[in-house]
N, C-alpha and C positions, 0 to 999 in steps of 0.2 A: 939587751938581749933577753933578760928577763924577763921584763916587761911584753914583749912580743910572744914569745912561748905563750905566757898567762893568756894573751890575746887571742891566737889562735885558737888553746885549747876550749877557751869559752865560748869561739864561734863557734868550732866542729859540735860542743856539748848542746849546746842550743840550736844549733839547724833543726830545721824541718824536717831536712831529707837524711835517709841512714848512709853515713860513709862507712864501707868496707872494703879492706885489702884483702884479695885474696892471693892462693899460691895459684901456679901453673895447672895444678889438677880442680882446684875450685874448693882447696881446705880455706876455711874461714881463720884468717890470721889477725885481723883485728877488725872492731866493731864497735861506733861511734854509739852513747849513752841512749841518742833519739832510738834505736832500735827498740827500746822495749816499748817506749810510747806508740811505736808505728806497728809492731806485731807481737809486743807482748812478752819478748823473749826477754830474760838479762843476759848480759856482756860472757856468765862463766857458764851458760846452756848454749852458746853458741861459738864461743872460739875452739877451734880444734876440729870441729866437726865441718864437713862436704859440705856446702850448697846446693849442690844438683840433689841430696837427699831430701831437702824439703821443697823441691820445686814440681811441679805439676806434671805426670809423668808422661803428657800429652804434649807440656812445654818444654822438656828438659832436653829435646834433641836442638832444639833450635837456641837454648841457650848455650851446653857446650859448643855448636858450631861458632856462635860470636865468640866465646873465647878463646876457642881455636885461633880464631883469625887475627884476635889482638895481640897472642902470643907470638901467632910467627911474622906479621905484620906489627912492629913496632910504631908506626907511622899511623896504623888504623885507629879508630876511634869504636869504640863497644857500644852497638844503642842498641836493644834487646827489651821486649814485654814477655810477660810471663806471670802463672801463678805462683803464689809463694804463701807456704801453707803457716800461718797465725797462730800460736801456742792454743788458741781455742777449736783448733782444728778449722778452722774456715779459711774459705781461698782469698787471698787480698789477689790483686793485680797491680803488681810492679812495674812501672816505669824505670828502665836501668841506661844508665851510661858509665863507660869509662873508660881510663887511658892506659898503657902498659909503663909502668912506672919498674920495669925489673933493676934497671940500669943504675934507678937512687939509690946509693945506698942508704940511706935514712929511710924509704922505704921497702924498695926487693919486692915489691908484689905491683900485682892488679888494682888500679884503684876505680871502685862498684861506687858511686850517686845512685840511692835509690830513693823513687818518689812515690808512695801508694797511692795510685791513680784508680781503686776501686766506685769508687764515687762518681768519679767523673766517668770513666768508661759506663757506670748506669744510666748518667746524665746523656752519654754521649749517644747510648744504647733507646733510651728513652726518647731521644732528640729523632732519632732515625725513623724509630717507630711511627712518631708520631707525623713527622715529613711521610716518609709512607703511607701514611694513612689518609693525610691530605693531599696527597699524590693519587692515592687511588679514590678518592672523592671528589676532586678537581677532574680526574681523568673520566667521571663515572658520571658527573655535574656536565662534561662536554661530551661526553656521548648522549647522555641524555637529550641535551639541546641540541646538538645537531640531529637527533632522532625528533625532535618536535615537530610537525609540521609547521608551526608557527613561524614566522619571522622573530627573532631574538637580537634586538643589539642592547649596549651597553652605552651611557654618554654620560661625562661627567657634570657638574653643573655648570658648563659653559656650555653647555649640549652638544660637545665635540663627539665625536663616533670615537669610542674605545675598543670595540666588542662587536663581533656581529656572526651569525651563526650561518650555513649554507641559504638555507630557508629565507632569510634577509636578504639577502644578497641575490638571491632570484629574482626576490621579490621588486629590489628596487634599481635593479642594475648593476649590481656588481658590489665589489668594495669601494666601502667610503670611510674608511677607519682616518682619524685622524683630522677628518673636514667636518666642519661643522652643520648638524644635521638639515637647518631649516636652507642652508646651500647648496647641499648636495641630494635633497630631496625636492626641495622647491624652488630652486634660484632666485631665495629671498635674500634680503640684506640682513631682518633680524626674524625673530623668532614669531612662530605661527600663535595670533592668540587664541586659537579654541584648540592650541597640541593639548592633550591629556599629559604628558611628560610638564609639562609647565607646570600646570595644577599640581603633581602628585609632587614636585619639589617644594610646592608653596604651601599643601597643608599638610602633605605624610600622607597622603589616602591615597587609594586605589582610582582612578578614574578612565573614560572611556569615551570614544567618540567612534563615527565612520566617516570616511572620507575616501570618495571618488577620483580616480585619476587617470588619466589621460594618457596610453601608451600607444607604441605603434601598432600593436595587435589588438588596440582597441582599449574603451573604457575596464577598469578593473573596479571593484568598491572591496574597499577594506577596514576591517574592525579592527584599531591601534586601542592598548591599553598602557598607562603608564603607572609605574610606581616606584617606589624611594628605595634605595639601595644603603643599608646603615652600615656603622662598623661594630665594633665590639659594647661602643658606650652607647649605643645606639643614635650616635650622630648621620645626618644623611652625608654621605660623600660621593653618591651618585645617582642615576636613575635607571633601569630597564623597562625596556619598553617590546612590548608583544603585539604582532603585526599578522593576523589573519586575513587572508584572502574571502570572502564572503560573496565574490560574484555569482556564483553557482546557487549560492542561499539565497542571495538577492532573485536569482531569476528565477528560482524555486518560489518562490514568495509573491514576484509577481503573475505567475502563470496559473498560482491558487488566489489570487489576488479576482486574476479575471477569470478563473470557471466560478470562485465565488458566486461573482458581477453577473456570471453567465445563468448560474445556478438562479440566483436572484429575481434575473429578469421572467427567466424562465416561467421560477414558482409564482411572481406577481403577476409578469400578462398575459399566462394560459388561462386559454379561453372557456376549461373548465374549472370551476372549483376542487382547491385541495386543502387538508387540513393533515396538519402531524398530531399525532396524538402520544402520548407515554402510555406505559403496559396495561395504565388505571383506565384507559378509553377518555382520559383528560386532553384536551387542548393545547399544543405547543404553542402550534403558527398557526395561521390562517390565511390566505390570498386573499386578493382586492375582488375577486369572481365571487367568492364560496361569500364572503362580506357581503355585497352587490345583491344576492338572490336571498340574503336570510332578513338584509337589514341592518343588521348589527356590523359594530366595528370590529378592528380586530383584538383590538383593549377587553371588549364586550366579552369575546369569545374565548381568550388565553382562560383557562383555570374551568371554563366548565367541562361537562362530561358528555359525549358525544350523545350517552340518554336523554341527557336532561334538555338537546332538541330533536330527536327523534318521537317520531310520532307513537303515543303508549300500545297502539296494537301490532306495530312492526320492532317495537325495538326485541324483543325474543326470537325474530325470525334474524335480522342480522347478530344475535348476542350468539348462539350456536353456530355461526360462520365463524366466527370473528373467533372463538377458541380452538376450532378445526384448523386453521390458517395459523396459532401462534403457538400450534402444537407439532404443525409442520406435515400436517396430513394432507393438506391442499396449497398449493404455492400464493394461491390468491382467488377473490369470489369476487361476484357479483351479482348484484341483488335490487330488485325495484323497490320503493321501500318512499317513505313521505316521512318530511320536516314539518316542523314546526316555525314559522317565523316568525321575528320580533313581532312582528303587529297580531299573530294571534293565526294569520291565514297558513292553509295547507301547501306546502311543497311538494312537486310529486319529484320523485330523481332518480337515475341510475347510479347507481354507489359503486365503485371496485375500489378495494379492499388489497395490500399487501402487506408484509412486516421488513423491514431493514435490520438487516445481523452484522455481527461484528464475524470478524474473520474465524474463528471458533464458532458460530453460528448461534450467540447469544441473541436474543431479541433484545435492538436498541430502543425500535421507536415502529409507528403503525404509518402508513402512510395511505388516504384515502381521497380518490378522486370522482367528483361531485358533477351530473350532468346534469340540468334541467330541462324534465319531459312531462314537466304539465301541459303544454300545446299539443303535444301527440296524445297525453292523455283524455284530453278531451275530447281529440277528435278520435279519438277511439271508442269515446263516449256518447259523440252525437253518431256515429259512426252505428253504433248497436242502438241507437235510437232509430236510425235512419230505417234500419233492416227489420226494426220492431215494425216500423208503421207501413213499411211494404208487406210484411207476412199480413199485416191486419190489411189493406187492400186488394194484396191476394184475395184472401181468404171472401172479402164480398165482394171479388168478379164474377160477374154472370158466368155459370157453366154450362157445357149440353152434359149432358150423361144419361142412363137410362135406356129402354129401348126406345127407337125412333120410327114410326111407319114412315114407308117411302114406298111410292110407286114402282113399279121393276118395271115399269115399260120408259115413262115419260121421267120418272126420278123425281117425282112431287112429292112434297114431307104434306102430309096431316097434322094439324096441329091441335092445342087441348082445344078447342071451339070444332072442330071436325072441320074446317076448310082445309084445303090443298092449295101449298100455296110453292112457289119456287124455291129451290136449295138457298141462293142467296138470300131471300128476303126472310126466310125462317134462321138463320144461322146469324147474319144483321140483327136479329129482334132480338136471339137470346146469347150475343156474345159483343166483343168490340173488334168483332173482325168486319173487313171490308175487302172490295173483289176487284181485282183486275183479269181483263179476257182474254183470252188467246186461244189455242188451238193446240190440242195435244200430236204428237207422230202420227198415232195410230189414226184418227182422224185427219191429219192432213192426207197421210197418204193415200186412205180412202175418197177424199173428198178431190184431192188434186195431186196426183203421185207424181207429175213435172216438177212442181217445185217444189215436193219433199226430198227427189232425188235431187237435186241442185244444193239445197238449204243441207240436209245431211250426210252429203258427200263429201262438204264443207267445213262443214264440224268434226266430221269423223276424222279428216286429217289433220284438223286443228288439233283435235284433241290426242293423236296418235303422236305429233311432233313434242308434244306437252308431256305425255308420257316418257317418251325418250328421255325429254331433258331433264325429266325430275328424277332419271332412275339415279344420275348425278349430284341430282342436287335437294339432300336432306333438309326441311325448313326446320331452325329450333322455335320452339313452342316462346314467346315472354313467360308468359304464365302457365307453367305445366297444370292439365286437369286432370279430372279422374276418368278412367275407362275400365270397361269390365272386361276380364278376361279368364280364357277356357284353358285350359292342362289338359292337353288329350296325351294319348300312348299309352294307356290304361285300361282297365276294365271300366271305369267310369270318367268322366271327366270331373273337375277340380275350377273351382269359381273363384276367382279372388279377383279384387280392387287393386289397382295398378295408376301409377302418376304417370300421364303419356308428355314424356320431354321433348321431343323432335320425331317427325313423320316425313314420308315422300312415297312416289309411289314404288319406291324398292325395298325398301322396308320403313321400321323404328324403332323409337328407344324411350322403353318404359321404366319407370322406379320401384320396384314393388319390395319387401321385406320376406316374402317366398319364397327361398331358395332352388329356382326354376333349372331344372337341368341342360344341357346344352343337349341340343339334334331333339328336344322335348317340341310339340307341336304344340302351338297355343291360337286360338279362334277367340279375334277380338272385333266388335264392332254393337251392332243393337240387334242381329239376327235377319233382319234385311240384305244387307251391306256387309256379311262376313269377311274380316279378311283373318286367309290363314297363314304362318307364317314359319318357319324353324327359327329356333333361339343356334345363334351364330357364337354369343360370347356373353359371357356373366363374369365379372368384378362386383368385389365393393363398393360401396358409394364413394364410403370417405373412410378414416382411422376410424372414427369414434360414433361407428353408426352400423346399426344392425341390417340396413337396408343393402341390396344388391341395383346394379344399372345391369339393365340386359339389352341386349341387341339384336333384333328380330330379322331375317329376312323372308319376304311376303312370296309366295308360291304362285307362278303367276300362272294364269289362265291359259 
């Protein structure tokens, strides 16, 4: 019996945990030695005194409620946490249970197991934290992926589907979690050898490929990436794989692919020459045309400077365009202007001139297209030869001028020798004119008035139906000429040059740079032949011309 007391009391002194009996109010009536190791107190600072005075005063409702309950429930069992304040004033957290032992007499009280669970409730506290945190980064990781555009799965290294985000599952029909991927994407037996997922488990890298595929709404092309999914030692234990649609980029791609192609053919087989040039007036490009008329290749021509083939007395007339244009004072020029080519000979050309801007309106690049008009220069050139040797012909055709004696009866000229000789035969000697005969009105009708009346009763209806029809019908001129015209309504009249565009005999339409007023009369012809007319309407010619179009009608008879 001895022996056994000694046993007990050695366990109770050595536990872990503090046993205390208390009474029915919560007086401390005894208190196992472990107490001071577990809060510091000794055995004669704590018997006699309340428990609920050192207990947390936040906790101490809920602890006398358990002992309430152990008290009037005999049967109950006490399990109660709580703080409990530490002789150094700090809060431990108590883990308590216990039974109603009133009935021992050997003991008469409550018996308290308490275990300070401070630590562990940090642990516990700590544990929580941290799950929350990887809850709300797990939760924050799948919002994220499901916000990806991308297609996202997961597959372990048997390439089974573990993982797969909305975006995935769009992309390749549905879910496939759990089927192994080169089956439920390819209806392969084993595994695809150019997947990127294969690679990225076999070296650890990033890798990437596109592949094309075949749905009912038609081909898709898509860019797959794979890469290694480690753990903490940085062992791989899976892979993810990222699935971009890229059809729209693909067809984006082909459609600059062929305006490229377009752009290309464009700049090679137009039929003029063009050259790109940078802001220096250096050579980008050059076409197979601009190449063709100079000589030079296009090797030839990258890196020189547009001067350095312009001809040395034009390049200053196109270098003062050519800064007006990248200063944005003129949209683009054009200018006649001569090359220099390879072999040494003169180019004559028409040049225009623009600049290409970025969307900000920076100058990128010059772009310049090339006509060759050496064949019209020339014949511009024999053209004013031609006209030179006709004024010099002119100028020694025989003339008449002078005064002339002529008979008033018979109409015989005198000539420098004093004969009298016939009008044809003196106007033959001193001109290159020649005579056909006929019979004027006035002498027929003198000579035979039958068939003057016949012949110009004839005519005169001809010519009366002919009127009519052209009061209708204005002829336009091909070639508008000059004609001279009078400005009456005035104290004098007003002479000015006029281009006659179209005529009839109801009126016409002259060009002139006069500013002629309407109901103004105007007398145009050689002073024989007057015709007079009122101005009906005056316009402009064109936008960008100082001249007016007028419209006459002729006052008739």
């Amino acid at each position: 019996m001895h022996k056994d007391k000694e046993f007990f009391h050695a366990l109770i002194e050595n536990s872990l945990d503090v046993i205390t009996i208390l009474s029915t109010d919560g007086t401390i009536l005894y208190e196992s030695p472990s107490v001071y190791r577990l809060l510091g107190y000794s055995l004669d600072e704590l018997l006699g005194r309340n428990a609920f005075d050192m207990i947390h005063p936040d906790d101490g409702a809920r602890a006398r409620d358990a002992l309430s309950e152990i008290v009037e429930n005999r049967n109950s069992v006490l399990s109660a946490e709580f703080r409990f304040r530490h002789r150094n004033g700090s809060w431990r957290v108590i883990e308590a249970t216990g039974s109603n032992q009133l009935d021992n007499p050997f003991i008469a009280g409550i018996v308290v197991n308490s275990r300070d669970v401070t630590e562990r409730k940090k642990a516990e506290e700590l544990l929580r934290e941290a799950n929350k945190r990887a809850e709300d980064e797990r939760a924050k990781s799948e919002a994220i992926i499901m916000a990806i555009g991308d297609g996202i799965s997961i597959q372990d290294k048997t390439f089974k589907v573990l993982y797969q985000n909305q975006a995935h599952r769009d992309i390749v029909g549905g879910d496939k979690s759990g089927k192994f991927c080169y089956v439920a994407y390819t209806r392969r037996d084993d595994i695809c050898e150019d997947c990127p997922l294969v690679a990225a488990l076999r070296d650890g890298k990033t890798h990437t490929a596109e592949k094309s595929v075949l749905r009912d709404d038609g081909v898709i092309h898509l860019e797959i990436k794979g890469a290694p999914l480690r753990d903490s030692t940085g062992t791989i234990v899976a892979g993810i794989e990222a699935v971009r649609d890229i059809t729209r980029r693909k067809e984006m791609e082909e459609k600059l692919r062929e305006s490229e192609e377009r752009f290309r053919r464009i700049f090679e087989d137009c039929p003029l020459g063009i050259i790109i040039a940078d802001l220096n007036h250096r050579v980008l490009r050059a076409n197979r045309e601009i190449c063709k008329m100079m000589g030079y290749t296009e090797e030839e021509l990258i890196g020189h400077s547009i001067e350095d083939i312009t001809y040395s007395e034009d390049v200053e007339k196109s270098a003062k365009l050519t800064k007006k244009e990248q200063k944005g004072k003129i949209p683009l020029f054009q200018v006649e202007k001569r090359y220099v080519k390879k072999n040494g000979e003169i180019l004559w050309i028409n040049f225009t001139a623009t600049t290409i801007r970025d969307p900000e309106g920076k100058v990128l690049y010059s772009v310049g297209m090339i006509e060759d008009i050496s064949e019209r220069k020339i014949t511009e050139e024999e053209k004013e030869d031609l006209i030179s040797q006709l004024k010099d012909a002119l100028a020694n055709i025989k003339t008449l001028k002078g005064l002339i004696p002529i008979c008033a009866w018979c109409k015989r000229i005198r000539d420098d020798k004093g004969y009298w000789t016939r009008v044809e035969t003196y106007i033959r000697q001193h001109s290159d004119a020649s005579f056909t005969h006929g019979i004027c009105p006035e002498c027929l009708r003198k000579e035979d008035p039958h068939t003057y009346e016949k012949v110009f009763q004839d005519e005169k209806e001809a010519r009366d139906f002919k009127i009519q029809k052209r009061q209708f019908e204005r002829i336009r001129l091909r070639k508008p000429f000059t004609c001279v015209v009078k400005v009456g309504g005035g104290s004098e009249n007003i002479v000015l040059h006029a281009a006659l565009e179209d005529i009839s005999e109801a009126g016409m339409c002259i060009r002139t740079d006069y500013p002629v007023e309407q109901d103004s009369f105007l007398i145009s012809g050689n002073g024989a032949e007057d015709k007079i007319g009122i101005v009906q309407w005056r316009r402009p010619a064109s936008t960008d011309s100082r001249a007016y179009s007028v419209g006459i009608k002729f006052v008739q008879d």
